[in-house]
PDB file of N, CA, C and O in Angstrom:
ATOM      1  N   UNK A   1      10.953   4.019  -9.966  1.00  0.00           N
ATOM      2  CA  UNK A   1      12.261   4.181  -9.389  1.00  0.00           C
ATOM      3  C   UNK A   1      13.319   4.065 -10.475  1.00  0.00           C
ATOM      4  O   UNK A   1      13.355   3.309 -11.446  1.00  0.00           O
ATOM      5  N   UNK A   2      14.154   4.984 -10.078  1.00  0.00           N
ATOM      6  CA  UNK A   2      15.264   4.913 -11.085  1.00  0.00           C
ATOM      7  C   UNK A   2      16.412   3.795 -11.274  1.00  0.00           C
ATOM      8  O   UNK A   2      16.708   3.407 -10.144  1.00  0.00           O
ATOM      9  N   UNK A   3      16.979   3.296 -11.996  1.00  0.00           N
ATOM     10  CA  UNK A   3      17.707   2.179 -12.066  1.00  0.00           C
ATOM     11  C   UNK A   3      19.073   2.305 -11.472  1.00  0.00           C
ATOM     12  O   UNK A   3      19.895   3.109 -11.911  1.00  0.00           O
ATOM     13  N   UNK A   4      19.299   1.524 -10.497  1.00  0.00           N
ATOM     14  CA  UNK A   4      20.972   1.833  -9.636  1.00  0.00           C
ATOM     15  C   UNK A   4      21.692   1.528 -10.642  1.00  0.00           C
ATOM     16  O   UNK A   4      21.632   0.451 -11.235  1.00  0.00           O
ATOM     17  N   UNK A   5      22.516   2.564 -10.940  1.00  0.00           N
ATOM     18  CA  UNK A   5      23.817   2.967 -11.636  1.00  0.00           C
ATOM     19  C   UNK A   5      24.794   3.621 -11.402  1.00  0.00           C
ATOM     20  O   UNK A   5      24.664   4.841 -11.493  1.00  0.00           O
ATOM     21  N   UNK A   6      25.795   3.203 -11.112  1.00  0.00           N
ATOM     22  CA  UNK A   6      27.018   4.152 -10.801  1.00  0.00           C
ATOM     23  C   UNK A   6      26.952   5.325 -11.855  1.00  0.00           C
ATOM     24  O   UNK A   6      27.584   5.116 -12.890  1.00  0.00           O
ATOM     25  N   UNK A   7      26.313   6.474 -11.754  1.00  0.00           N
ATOM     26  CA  UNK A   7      26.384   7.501 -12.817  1.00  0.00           C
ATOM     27  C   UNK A   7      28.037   7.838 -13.228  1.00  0.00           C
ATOM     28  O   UNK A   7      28.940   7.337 -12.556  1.00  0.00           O
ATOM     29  N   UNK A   8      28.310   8.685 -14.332  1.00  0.00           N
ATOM     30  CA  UNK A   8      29.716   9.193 -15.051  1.00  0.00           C
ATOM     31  C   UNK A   8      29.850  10.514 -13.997  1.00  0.00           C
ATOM     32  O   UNK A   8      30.806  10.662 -13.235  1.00  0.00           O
ATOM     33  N   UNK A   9      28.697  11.450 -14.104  1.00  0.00           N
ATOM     34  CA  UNK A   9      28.994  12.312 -13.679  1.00  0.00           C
ATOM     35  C   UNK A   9      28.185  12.830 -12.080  1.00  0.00           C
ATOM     36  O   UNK A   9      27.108  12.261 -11.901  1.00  0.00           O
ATOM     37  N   UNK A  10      28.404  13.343 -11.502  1.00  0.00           N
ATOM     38  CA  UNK A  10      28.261  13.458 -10.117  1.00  0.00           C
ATOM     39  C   UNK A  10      28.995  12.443  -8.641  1.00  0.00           C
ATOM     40  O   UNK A  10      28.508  12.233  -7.530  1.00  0.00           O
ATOM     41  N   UNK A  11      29.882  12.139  -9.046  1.00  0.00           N
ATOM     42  CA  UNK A  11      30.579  11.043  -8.563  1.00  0.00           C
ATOM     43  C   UNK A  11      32.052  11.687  -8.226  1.00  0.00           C
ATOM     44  O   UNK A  11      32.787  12.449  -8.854  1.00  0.00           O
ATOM     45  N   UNK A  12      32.179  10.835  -6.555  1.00  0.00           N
ATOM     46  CA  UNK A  12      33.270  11.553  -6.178  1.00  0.00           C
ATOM     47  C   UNK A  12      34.550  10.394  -6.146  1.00  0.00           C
ATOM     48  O   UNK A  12      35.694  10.516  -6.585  1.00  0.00           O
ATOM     49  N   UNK A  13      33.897   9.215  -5.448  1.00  0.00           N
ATOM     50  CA  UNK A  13      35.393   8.230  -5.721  1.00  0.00           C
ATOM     51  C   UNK A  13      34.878   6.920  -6.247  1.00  0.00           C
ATOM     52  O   UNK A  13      35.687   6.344  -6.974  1.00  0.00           O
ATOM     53  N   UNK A  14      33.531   6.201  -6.028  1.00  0.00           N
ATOM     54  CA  UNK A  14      33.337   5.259  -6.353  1.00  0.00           C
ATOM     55  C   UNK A  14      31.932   5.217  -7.404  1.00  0.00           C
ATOM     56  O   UNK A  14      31.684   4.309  -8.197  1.00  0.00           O
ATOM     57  N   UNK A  15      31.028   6.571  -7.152  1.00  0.00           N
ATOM     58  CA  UNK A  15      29.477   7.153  -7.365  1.00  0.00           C
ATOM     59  C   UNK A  15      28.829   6.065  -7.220  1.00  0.00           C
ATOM     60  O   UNK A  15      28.276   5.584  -8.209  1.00  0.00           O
ATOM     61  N   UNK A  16      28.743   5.404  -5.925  1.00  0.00           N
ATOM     62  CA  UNK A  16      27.870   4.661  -5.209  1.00  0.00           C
ATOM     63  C   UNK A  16      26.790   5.843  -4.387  1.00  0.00           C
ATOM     64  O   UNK A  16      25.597   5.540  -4.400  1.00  0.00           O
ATOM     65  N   UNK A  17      27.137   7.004  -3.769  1.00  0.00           N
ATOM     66  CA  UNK A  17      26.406   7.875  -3.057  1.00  0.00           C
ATOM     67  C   UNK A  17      25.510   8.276  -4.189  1.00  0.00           C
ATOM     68  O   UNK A  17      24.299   8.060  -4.165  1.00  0.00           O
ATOM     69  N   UNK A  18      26.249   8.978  -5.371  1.00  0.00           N
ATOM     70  CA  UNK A  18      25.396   9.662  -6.539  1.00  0.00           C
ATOM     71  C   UNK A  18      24.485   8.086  -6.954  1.00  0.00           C
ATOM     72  O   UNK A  18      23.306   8.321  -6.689  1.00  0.00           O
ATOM     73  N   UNK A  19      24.625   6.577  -7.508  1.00  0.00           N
ATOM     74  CA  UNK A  19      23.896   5.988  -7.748  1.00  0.00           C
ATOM     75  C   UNK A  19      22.199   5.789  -6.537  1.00  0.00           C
ATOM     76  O   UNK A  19      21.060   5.438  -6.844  1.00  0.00           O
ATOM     77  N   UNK A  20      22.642   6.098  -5.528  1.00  0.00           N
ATOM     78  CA  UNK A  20      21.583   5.662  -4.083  1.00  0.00           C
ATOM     79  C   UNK A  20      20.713   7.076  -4.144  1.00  0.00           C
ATOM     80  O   UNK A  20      19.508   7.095  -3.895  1.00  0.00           O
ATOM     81  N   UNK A  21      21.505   8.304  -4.521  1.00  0.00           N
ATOM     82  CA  UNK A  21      20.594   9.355  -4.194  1.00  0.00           C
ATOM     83  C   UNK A  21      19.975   9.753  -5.799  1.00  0.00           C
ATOM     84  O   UNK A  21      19.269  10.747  -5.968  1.00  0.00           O
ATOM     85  N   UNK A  22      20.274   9.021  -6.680  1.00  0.00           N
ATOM     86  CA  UNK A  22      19.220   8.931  -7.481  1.00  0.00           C
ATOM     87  C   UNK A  22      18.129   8.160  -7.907  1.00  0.00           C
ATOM     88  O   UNK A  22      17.263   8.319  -8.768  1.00  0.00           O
ATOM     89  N   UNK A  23      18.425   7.152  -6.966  1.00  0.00           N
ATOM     90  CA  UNK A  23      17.318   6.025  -7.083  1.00  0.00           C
ATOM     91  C   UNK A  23      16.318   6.217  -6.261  1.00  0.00           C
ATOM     92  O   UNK A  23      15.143   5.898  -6.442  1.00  0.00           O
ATOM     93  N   UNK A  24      17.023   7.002  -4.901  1.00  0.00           N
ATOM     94  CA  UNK A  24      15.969   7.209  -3.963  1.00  0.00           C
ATOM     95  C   UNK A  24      15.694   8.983  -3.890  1.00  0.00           C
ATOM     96  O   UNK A  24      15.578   9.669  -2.874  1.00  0.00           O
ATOM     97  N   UNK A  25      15.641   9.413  -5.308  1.00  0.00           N
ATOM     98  CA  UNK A  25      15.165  10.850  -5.542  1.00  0.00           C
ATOM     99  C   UNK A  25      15.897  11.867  -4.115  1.00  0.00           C
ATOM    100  O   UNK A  25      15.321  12.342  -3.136  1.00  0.00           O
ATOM    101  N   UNK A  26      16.962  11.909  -4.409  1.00  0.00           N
ATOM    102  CA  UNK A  26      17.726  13.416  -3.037  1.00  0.00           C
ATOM    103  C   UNK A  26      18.887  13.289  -3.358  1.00  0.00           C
ATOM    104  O   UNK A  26      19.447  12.383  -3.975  1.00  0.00           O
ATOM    105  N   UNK A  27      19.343  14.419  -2.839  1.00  0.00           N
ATOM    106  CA  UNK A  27      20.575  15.116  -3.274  1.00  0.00           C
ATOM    107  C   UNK A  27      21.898  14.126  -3.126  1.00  0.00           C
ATOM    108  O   UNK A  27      21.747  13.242  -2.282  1.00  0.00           O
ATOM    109  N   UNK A  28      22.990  14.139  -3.720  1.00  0.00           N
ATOM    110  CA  UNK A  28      23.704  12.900  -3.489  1.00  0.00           C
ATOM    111  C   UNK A  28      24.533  13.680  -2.041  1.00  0.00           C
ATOM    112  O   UNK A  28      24.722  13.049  -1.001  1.00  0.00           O
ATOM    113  N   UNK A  29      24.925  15.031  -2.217  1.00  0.00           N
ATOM    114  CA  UNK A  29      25.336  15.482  -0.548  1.00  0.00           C
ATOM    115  C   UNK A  29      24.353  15.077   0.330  1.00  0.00           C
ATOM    116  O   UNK A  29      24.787  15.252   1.468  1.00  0.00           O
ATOM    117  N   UNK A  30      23.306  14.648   0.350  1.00  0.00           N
ATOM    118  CA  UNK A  30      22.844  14.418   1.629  1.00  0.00           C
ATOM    119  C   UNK A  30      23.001  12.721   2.067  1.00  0.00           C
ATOM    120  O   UNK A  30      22.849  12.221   3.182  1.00  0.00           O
ATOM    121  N   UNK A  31      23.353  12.062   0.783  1.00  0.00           N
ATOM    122  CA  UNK A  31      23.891  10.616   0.963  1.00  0.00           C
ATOM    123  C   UNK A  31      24.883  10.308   1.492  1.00  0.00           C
ATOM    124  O   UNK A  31      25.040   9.339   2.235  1.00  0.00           O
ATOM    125  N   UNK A  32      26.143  11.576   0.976  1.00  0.00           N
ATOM    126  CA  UNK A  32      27.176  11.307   1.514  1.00  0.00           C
ATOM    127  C   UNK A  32      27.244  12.121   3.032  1.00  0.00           C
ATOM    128  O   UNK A  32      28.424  12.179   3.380  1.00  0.00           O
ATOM    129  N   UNK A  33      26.568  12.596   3.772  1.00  0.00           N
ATOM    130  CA  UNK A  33      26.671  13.087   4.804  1.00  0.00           C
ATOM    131  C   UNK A  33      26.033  11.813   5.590  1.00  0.00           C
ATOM    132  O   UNK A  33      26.800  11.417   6.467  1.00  0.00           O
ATOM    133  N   UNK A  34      25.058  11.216   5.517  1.00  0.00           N
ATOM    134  CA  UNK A  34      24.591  10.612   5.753  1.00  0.00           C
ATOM    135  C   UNK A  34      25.113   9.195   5.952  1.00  0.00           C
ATOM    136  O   UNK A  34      24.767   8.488   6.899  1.00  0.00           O
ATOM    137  N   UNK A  35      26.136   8.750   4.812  1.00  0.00           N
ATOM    138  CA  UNK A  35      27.045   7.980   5.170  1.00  0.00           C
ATOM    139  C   UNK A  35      28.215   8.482   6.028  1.00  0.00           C
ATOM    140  O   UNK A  35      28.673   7.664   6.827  1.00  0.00           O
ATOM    141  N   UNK A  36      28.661   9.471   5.992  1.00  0.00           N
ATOM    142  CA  UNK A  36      29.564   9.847   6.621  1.00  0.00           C
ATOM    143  C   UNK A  36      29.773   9.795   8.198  1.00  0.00           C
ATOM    144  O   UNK A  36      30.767   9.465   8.846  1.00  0.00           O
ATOM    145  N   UNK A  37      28.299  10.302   8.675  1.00  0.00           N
ATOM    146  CA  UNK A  37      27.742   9.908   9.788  1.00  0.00           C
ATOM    147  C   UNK A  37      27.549   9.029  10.687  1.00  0.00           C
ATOM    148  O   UNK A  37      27.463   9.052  11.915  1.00  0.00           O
ATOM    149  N   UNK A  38      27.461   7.797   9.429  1.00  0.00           N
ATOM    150  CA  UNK A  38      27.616   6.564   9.768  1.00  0.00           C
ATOM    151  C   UNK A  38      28.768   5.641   9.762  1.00  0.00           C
ATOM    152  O   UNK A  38      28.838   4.436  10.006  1.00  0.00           O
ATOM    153  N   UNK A  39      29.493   6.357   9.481  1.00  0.00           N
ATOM    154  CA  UNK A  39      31.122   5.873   9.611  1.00  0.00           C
ATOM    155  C   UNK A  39      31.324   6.437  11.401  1.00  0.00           C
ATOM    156  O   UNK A  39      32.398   6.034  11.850  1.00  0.00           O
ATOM    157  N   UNK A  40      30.849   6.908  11.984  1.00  0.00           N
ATOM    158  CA  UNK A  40      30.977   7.421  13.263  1.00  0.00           C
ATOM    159  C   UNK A  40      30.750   5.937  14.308  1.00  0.00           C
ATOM    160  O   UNK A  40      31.385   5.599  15.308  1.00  0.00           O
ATOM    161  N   UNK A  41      29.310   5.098  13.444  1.00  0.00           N
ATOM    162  CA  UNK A  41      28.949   4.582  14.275  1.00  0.00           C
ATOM    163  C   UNK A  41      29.652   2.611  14.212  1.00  0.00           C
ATOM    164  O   UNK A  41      30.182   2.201  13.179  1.00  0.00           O
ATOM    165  N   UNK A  42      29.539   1.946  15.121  1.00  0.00           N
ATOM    166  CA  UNK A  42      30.602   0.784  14.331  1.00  0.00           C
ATOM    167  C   UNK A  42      29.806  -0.107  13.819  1.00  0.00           C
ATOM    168  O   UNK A  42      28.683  -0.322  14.275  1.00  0.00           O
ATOM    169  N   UNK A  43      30.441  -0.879  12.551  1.00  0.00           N
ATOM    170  CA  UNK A  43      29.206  -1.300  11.977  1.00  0.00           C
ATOM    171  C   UNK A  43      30.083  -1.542  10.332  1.00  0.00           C
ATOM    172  O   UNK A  43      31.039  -0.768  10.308  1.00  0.00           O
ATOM    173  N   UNK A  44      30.010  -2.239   9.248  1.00  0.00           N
ATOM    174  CA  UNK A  44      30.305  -2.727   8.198  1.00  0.00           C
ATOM    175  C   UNK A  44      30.200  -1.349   7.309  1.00  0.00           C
ATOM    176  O   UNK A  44      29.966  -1.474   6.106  1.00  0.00           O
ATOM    177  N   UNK A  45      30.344  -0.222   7.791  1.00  0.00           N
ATOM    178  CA  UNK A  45      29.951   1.050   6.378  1.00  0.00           C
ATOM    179  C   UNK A  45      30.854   1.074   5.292  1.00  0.00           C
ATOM    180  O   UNK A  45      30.644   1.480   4.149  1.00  0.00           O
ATOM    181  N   UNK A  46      31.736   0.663   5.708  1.00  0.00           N
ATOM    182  CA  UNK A  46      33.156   0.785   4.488  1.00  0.00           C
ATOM    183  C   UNK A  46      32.979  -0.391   3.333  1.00  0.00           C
ATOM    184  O   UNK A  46      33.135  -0.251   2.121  1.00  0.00           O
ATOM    185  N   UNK A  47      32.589  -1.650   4.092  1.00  0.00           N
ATOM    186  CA  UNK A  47      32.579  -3.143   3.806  1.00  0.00           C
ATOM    187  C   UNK A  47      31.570  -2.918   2.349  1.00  0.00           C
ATOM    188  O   UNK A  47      31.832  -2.955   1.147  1.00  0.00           O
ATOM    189  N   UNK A  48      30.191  -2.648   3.206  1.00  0.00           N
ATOM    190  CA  UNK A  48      29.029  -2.218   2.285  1.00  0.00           C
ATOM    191  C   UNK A  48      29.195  -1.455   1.228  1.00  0.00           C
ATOM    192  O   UNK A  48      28.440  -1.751   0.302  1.00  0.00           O
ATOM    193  N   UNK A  49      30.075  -0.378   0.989  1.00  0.00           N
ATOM    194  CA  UNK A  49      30.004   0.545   0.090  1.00  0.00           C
ATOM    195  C   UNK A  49      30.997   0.086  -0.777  1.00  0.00           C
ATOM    196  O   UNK A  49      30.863   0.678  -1.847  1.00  0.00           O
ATOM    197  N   UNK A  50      32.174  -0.901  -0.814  1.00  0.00           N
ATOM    198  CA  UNK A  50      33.033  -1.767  -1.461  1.00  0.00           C
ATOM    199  C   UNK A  50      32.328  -2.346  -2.063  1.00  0.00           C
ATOM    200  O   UNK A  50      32.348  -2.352  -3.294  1.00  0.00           O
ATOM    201  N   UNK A  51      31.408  -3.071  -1.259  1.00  0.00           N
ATOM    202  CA  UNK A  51      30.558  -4.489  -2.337  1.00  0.00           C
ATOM    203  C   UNK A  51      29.662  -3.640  -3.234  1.00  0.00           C
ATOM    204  O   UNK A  51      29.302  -4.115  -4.311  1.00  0.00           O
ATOM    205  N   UNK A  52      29.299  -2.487  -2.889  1.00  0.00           N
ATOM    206  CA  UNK A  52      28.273  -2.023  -3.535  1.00  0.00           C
ATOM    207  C   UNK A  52      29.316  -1.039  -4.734  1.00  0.00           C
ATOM    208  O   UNK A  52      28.594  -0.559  -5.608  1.00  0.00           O
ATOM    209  N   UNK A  53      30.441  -0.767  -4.867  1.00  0.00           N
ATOM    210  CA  UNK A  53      31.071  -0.423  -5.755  1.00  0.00           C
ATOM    211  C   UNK A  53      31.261  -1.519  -6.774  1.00  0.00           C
ATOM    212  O   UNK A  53      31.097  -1.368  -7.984  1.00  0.00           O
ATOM    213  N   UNK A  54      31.670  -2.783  -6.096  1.00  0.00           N
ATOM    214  CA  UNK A  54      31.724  -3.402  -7.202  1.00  0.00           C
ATOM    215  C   UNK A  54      30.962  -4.543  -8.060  1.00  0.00           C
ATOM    216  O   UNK A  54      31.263  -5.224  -9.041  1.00  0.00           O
ATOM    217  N   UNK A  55      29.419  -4.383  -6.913  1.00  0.00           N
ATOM    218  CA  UNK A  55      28.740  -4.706  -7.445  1.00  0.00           C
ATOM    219  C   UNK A  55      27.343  -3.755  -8.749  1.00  0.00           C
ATOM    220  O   UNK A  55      26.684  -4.163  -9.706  1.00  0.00           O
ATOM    221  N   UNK A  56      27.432  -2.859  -8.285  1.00  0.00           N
ATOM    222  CA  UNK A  56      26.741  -1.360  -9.367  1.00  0.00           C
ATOM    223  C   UNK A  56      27.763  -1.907 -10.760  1.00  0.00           C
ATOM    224  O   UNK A  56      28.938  -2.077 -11.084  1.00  0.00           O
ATOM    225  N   UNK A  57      26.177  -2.039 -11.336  1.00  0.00           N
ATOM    226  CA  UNK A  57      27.149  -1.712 -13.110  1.00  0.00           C
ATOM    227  C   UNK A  57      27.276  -0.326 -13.028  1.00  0.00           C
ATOM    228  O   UNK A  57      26.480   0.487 -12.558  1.00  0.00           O
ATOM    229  N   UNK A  58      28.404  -0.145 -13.557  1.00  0.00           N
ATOM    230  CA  UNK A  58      28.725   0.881 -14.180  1.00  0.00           C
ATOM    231  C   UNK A  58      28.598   1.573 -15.262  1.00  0.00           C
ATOM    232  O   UNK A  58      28.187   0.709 -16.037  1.00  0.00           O
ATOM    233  N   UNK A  59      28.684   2.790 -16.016  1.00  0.00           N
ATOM    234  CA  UNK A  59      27.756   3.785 -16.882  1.00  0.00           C
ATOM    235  C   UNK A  59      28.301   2.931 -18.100  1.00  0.00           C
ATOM    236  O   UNK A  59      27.459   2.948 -18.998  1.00  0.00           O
ATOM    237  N   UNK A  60      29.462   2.162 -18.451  1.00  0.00           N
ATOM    238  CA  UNK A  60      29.474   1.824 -19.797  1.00  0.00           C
ATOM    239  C   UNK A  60      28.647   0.328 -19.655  1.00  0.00           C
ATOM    240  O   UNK A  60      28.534  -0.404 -20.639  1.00  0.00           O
ATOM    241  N   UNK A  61      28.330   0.121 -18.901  1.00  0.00           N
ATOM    242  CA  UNK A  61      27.208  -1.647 -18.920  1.00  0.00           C
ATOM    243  C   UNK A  61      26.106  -0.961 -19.725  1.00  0.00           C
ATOM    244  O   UNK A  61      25.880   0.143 -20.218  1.00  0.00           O
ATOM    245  N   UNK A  62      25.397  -2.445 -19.587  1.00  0.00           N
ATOM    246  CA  UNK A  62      23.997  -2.517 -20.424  1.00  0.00           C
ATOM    247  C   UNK A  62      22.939  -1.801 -19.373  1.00  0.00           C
ATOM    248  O   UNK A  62      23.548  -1.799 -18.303  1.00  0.00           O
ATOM    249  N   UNK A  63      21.747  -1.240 -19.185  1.00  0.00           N
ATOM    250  CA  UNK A  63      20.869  -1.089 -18.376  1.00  0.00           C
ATOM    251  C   UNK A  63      20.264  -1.923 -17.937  1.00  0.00           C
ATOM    252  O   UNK A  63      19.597  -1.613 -16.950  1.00  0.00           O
ATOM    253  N   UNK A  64      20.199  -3.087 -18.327  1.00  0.00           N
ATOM    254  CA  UNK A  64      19.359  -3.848 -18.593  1.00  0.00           C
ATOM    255  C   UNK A  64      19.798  -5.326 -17.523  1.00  0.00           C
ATOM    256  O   UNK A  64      19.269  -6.429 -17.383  1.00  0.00           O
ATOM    257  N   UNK A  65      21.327  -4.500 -16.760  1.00  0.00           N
ATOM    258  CA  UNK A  65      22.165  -5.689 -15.880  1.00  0.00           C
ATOM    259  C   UNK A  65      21.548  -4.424 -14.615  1.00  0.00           C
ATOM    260  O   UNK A  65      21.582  -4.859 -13.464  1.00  0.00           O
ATOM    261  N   UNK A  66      21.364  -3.916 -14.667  1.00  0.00           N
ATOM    262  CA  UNK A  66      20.905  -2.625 -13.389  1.00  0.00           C
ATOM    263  C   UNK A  66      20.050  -3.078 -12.485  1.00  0.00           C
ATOM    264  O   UNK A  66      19.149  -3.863 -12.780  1.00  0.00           O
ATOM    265  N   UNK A  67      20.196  -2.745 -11.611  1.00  0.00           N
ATOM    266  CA  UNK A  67      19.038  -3.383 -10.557  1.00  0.00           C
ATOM    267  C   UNK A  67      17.841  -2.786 -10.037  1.00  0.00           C
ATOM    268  O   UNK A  67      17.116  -3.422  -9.271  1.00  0.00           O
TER     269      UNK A  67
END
C-alpha cells in the first residue's frame, strides 16, 4: 500500500481525496464523488476531512512521518 500523502499534484482544495485514492489504488474522481455523496447523508463528513487535512503530512514532510 501506498503511503498517505497529501500529493502536490492532483489535488483540488485540501488533496485529502487524491491522498485516499492513491493509497487505496482508484481514481481520485471517484473519491471525490463518493465523498460528495456522502455529504448528502448526516454524519461528521466535513469534520473528518478537516482532521484528515491537517493531519496528512504533506508533500514537503519526510515520508517517513506518513502513515
Amino acid at each position: 500500500m501506498a503511503a498517505l500523502v497529501r500529493p502536490r499534484e492532483g489535488r483540488m482544495i485540501g488533496g485529502v481525496c487524491a491522498a485516499l485514492a492513491r493509497r487505496f489504488h482508484t481514481s481520485a474522481a471517484t473519491v471525490r464523488v463518493v465523498f460528495l455523496v456522502s455529504c448528502l447523508l448526516p454524519g461528521p463528513q466535513f469534520l473528518l476531512y478537516a482532521a484528515l487535512w491537517l493531519l496528512l503530512p504533506g508533500p514537503g514532510r519526510a515520508a517517513k512521518n506518513a502513515w
